[in-house]
C-alpha positions in Angstrom: 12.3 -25.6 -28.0 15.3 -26.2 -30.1 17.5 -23.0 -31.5 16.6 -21.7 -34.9 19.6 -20.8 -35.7 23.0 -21.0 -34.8 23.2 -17.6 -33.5 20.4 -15.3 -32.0 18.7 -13.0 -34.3 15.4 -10.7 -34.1 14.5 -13.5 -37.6 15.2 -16.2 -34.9 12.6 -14.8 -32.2 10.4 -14.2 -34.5 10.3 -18.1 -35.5 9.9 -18.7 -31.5 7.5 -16.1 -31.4 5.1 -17.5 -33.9 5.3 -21.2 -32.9 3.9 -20.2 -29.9 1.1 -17.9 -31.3 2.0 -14.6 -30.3 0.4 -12.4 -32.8 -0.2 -8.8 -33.3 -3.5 -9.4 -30.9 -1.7 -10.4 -28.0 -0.2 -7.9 -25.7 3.0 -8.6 -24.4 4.9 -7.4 -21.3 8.2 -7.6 -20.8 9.5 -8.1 -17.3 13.1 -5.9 -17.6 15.3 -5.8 -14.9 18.1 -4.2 -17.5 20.2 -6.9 -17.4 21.7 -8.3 -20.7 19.1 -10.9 -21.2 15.8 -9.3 -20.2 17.9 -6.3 -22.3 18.1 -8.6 -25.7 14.9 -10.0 -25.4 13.3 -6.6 -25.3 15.7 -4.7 -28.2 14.9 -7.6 -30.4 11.4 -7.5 -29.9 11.7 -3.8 -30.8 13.0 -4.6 -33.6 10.4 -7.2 -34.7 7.2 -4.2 -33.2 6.4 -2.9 -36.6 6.8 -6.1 -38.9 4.4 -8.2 -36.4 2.7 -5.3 -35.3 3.7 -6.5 -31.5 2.0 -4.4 -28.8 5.0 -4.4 -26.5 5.4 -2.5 -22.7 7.6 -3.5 -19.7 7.5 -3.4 -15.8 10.9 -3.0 -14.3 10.3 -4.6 -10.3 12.9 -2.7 -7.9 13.2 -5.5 -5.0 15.1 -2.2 -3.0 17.6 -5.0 -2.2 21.0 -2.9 -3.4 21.6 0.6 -2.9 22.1 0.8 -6.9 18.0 -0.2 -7.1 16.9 3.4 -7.6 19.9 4.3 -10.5 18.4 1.1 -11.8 15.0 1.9 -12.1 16.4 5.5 -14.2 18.3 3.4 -16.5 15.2 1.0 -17.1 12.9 3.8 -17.5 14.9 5.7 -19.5 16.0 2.4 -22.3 12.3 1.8 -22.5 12.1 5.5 -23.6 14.7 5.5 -25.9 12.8 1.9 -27.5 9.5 3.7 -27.2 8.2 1.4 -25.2 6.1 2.2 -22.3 7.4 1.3 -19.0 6.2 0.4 -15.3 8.6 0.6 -12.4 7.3 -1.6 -9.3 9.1 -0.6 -5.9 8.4 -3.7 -3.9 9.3 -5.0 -0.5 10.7 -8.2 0.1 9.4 -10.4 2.7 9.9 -13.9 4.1 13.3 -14.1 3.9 13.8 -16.1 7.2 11.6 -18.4 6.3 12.3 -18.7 2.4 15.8 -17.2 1.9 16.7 -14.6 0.4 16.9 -15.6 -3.5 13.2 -17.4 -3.2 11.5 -14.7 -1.5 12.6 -11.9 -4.1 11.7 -14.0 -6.5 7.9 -14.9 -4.9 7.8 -10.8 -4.4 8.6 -10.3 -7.8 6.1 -12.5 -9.5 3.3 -11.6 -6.9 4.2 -7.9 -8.4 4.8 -8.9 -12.2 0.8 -10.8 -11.7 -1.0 -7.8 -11.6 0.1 -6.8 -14.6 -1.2 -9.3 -16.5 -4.7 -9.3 -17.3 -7.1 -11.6 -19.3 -5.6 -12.6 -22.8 -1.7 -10.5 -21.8 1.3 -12.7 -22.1 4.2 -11.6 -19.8 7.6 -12.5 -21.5 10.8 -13.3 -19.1 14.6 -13.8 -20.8 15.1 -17.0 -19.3 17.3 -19.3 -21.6 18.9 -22.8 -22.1 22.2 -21.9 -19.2 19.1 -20.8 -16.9 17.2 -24.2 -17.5 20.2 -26.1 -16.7 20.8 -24.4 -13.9 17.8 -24.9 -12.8 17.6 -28.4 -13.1 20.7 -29.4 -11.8 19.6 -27.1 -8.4 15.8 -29.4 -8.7 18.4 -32.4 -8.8 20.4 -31.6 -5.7 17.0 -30.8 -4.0 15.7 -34.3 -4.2 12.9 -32.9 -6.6 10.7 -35.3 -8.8 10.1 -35.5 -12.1 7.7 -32.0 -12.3 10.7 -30.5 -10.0 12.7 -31.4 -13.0 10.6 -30.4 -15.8 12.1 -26.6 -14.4 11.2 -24.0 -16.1 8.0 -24.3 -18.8 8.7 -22.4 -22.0 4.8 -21.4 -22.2 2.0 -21.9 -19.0 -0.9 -20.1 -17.0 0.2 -17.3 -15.6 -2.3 -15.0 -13.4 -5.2 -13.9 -15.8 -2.8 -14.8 -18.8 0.1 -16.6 -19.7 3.9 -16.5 -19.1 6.4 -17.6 -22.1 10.0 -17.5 -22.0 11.2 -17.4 -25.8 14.6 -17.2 -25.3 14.5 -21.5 -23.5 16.1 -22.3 -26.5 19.4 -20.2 -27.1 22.4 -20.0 -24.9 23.5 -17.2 -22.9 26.5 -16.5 -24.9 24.5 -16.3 -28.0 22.7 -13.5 -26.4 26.1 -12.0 -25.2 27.0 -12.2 -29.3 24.0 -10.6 -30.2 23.9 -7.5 -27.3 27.6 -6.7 -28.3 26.6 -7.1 -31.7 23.9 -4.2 -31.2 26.3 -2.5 -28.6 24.4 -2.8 -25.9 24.3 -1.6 -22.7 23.2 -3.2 -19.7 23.0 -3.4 -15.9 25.5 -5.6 -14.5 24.2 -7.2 -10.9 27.1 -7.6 -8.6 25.0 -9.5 -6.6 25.1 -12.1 -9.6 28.4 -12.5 -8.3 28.0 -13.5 -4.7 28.7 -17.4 -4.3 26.8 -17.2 -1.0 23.6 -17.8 -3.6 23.2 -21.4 -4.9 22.4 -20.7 -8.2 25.4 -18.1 -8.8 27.9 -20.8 -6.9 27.0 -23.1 -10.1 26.9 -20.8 -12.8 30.6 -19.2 -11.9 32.4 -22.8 -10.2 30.1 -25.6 -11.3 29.5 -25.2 -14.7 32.8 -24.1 -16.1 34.0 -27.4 -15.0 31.0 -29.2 -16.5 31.4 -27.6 -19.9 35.2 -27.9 -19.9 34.7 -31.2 -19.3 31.8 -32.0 -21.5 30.9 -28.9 -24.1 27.7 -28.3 -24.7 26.3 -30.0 -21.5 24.1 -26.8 -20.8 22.2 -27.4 -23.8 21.9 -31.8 -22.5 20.9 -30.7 -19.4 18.0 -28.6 -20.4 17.0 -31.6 -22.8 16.2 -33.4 -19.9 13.9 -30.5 -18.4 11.6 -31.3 -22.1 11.8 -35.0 -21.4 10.8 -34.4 -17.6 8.0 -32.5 -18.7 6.4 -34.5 -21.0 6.7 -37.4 -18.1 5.0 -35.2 -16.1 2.5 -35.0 -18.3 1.4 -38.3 -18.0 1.6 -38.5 -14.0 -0.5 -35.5 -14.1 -3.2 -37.2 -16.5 -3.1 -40.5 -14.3 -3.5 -38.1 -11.4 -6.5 -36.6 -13.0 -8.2 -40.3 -13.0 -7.2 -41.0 -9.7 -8.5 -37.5 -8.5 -11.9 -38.2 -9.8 -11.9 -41.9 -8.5 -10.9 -40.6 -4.9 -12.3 -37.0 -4.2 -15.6 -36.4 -2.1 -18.5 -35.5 -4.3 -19.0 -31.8 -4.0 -15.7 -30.8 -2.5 -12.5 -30.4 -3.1 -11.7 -33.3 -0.4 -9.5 -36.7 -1.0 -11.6 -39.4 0.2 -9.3 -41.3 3.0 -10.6 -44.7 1.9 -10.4 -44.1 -1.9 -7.1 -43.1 -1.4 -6.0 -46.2 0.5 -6.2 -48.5 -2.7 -4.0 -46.7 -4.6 -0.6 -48.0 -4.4 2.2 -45.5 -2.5 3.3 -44.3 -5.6 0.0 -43.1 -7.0 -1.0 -41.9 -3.2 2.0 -39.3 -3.8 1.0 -38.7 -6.9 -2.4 -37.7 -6.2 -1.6 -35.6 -3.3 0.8 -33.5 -5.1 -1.6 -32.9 -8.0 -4.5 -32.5 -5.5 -2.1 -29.6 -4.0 -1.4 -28.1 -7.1 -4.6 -27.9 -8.6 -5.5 -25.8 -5.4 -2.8 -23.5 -5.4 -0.3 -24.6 -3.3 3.1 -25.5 -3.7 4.5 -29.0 -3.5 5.6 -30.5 -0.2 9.1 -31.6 0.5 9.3 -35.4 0.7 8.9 -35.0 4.5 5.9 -33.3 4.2 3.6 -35.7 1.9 5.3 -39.0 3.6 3.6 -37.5 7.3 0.4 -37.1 5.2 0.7 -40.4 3.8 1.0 -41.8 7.5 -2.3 -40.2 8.5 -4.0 -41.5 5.5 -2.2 -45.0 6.5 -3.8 -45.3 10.3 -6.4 -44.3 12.2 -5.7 -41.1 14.6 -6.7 -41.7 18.0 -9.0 -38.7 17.9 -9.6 -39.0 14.2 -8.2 -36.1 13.2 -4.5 -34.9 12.6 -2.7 -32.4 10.9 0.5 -32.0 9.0 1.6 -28.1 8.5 4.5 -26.4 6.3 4.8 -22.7 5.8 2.3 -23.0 2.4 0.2 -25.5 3.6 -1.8 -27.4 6.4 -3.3 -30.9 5.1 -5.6 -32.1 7.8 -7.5 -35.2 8.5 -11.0 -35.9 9.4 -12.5 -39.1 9.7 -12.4 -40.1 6.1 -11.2 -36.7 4.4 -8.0 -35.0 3.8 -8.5 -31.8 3.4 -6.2 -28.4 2.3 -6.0 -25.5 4.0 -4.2 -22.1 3.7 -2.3 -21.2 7.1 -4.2 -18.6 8.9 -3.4 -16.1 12.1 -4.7 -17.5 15.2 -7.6 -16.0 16.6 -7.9 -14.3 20.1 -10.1 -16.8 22.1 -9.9 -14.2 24.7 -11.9 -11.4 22.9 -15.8 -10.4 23.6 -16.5 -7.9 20.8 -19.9 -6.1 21.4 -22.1 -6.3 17.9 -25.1 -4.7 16.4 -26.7 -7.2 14.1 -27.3 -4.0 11.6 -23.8 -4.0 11.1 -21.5 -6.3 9.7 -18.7 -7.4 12.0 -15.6 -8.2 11.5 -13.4 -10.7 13.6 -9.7 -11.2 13.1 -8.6 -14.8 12.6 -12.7 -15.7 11.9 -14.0 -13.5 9.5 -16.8 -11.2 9.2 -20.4 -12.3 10.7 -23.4 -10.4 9.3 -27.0 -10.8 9.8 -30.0 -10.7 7.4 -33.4 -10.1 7.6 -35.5 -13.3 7.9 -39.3 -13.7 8.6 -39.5 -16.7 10.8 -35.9 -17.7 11.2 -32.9 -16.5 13.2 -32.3 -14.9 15.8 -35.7 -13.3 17.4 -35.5 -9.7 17.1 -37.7 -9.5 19.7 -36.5 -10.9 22.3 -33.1 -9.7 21.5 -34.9 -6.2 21.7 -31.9 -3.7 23.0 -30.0 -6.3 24.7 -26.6 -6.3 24.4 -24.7 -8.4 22.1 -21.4 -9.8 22.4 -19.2 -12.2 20.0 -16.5 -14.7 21.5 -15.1 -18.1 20.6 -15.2 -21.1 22.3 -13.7 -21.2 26.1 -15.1 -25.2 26.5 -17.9 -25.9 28.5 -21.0 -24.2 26.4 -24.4 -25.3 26.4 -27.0 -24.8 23.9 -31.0 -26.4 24.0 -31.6 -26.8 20.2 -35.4 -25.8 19.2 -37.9 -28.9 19.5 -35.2 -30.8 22.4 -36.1 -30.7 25.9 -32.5 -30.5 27.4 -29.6 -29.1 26.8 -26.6 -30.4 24.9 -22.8 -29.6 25.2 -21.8 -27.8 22.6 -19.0 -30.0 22.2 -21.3 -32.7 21.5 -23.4 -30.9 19.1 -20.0 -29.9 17.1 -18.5 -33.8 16.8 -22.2 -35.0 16.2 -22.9 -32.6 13.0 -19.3 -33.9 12.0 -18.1 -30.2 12.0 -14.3 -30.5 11.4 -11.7 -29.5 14.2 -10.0 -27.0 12.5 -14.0 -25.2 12.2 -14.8 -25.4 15.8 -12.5 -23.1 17.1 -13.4 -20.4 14.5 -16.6 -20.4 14.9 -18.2 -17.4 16.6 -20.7 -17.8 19.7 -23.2 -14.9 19.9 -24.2 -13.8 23.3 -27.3 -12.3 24.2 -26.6 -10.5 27.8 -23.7 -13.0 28.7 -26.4 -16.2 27.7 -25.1 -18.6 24.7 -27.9 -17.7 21.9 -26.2 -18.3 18.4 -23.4 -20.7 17.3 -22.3 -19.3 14.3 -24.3 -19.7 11.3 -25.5 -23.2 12.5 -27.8 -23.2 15.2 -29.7 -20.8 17.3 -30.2 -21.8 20.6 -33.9 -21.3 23.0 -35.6 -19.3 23.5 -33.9 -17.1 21.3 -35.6 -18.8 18.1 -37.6 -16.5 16.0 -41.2 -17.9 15.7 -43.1 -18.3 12.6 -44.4 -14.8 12.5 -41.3 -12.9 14.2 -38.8 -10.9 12.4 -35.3 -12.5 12.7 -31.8 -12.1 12.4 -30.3 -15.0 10.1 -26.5 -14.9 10.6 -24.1 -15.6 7.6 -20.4 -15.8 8.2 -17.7 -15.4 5.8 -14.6 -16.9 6.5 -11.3 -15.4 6.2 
């Protein structure tokens, strides 16, 4: 990742540019918010199109967050013309800021936005460079992050159906600076990048002038450490992988609770991070993974327990740990009426269906023209399984087919004339059982 030369140069990128195999048959997209870096990274790209043969466009993302946004979104369109490039302008709206802030939830809305643009084999190219890493990693620091907190930002990785590289990691912002008045640019300036309310502005305009009058250069140490970090990470992630294999549940994507107890506490944490990330979600704070750590520690009294964040819910069952996206709650309230024809959607559930089945199902028979309603669980249900001469609570029919917690109260109970005759896709209940030479309904559900 180290700096070609001593200034930045179209020759420079180019060098960056091949080392990380971006030929002619690659299709980059540039994300360009018309600020000076995004603004150098694309007119020197430009000037590289017909030498490398670069197939070059750009998405400009207006977050609608300053009343400038629109005049913006000109100026973008209208630089990309002038560079003959072709150019996308995403209006987008942020959300979450309660919950994430401000400065993290543009910045999820943007990259939600800049994903669709990137299909199988595209490479989306953002300006970041080496005062960006350090910033970066010096915000990871005073976080409390670990070492992949501090490996910050990855000059190449997956990114959607492609990849996302950063070329510019290894040269400074004022060697862009040089080069875009140089070139006699002209750029957007944010005056939001002023605002010290925002972390990473309060260390860019008081923090790091101290640092660097202090110790010059210290950007460029900084970021170093981000390249050592990552390579440490690295190995954690390939010990994790062993680990991962050693302790998950043979045909799911499960942690097995007793596996997971050998591992020393380091290696627990670990493992649960990478078993987190290789599903999708984002790391847990330090709070987070030492409450799932305690569940994997002891027994729950009811053998199941939970631990939720925003991203997240890691739950606990018996002897799995299992991850799981939040969802809305359901209505336990609601009776919707059905027609097995008919797919049927069920907010917080999912959408029940019914096929077809000689033999199996629900008997269409005696179902006949009754009507048919779908609830959840109220507590209290009975159901008299085919072949068993009483009835069983459905409650014990759930813990004895080891049907998780979080499963029970999704799953939908289908009513024949206000009598309990399906439970879910599991069981049907008597005397609603197609026989052996009845047509049948055999209900699939899809959850959300």
């Amino acid at each position: 990742m180290k700096n070609i030369d001593t200034v930045f140069s179209p020759r420079a990128l180019a060098h960056v540019l091949q080392r990380l195999g971006l030929s002619a048959a690659t299709p980059l997209t540039v994300a360009f918010s018309g600020g000076l870096d995004s603004l150098v990274l694309l007119h020197s790209l430009c000037r590289l199109r017909e030498e490398m043969s670069l197939r070059l466009s750009a998405v400009h993302v207006d977050h609608g967050l300053q009343t400038a946004s629109a005049e913006w979104a000109r100026y973008a369109q209208a630089t990309c013309a002038g560079l003959n490039v072709p150019c996308t302008v995403e209006r987008i709206q942020v959300s979450g800021t309660a919950e994430y802030g401000l400065e993290a939830a543009a910045r999820r809305a943007r990259y939600a936005c800049l994903a669709r643009h990137v299909a199988a084999g595209d490479v989306l190219l953002t300006a970041h460079h080496i005062d960006d890493q350090a910033e970066t990693v010096l915000l990871q620091l005073l976080r409390g992050a670990g070492v992949p907190g501090l490996a910050a930002i990855q000059e190449m990785t997956d990114f959607s159906a492609g990849r996302l590289a950063r070329p510019l990691l290894g040269f400074t912002r004022a060697q862009l600076a040089a080069y875009a008045q140089q070139e006699q640019l002209q750029w957007i300036d944010d005056a939001s990048n002023q605002d010290m309310r925002f972390a990473r502005n309060y260390l860019r305009h008081r923090v790091f002038p101290l640092i660097e009058q202090r110790w010059p250069g210290a950007a460029s140490q900084i970021a170093r450490t981000a390249g050592l970090a990552a390579e440490a990470a690295g190995l954690l992630d390939f010990l994790a992988e062993t680990d991962w294999h050693a302790c998950r549940v043979p045909g799911h994507s499960a942690l097995s609770v007793t596996e997971l107890r050998k591992l020393p506490p380091p290696r627990q944490r670990n493992l649960v991070r990478y078993w987190l990330h290789r599903q999708g979600f984002q790391a847990p704070s330090s709070r987070h993974l030492e409450h799932v750590l305690a569940q994997v520690a002891t027994e729950p009294r009811s053998r199941y327990a939970a631990v939720r964040w925003p991203e997240a819910e890691v739950c606990r069952y018996r002897d799995e740990l299992v991850a799981l996206r939040p969802c809305r709650a359901a209505d336990l309230a609601m009776s919707l009426s059905w027609n097995p024809a008919e797919p049927l959607n069920i907010p917080g559930v999912g959408r029940l269906r019914a096929e077809a089945a000689l033999g199996d199902g629900l008997s269409q028979e005696r179902i006949g023209k009754s009507t048919l309603t779908v609830g959840l669980r109220q507590g209290g249900e009975v159901c008299r399984l085919p072949g068993r001469a009483h009835r069983h609570k459905l409650k014990k029919l759930l813990q004895e087919a080891g049907v998780p917690p979080w499963e029970r109260g999704r799953l939908p109970l289908v009513y024949v004339n206000g009598d309990l005759a399906a439970i879910g896709d599991r069981w049907v209940c008597e005397p609603y059982v197609a026989r052996a030479d009845e047509t049948g309904w055999k209900l699939r559900l899809d959850p959300v």
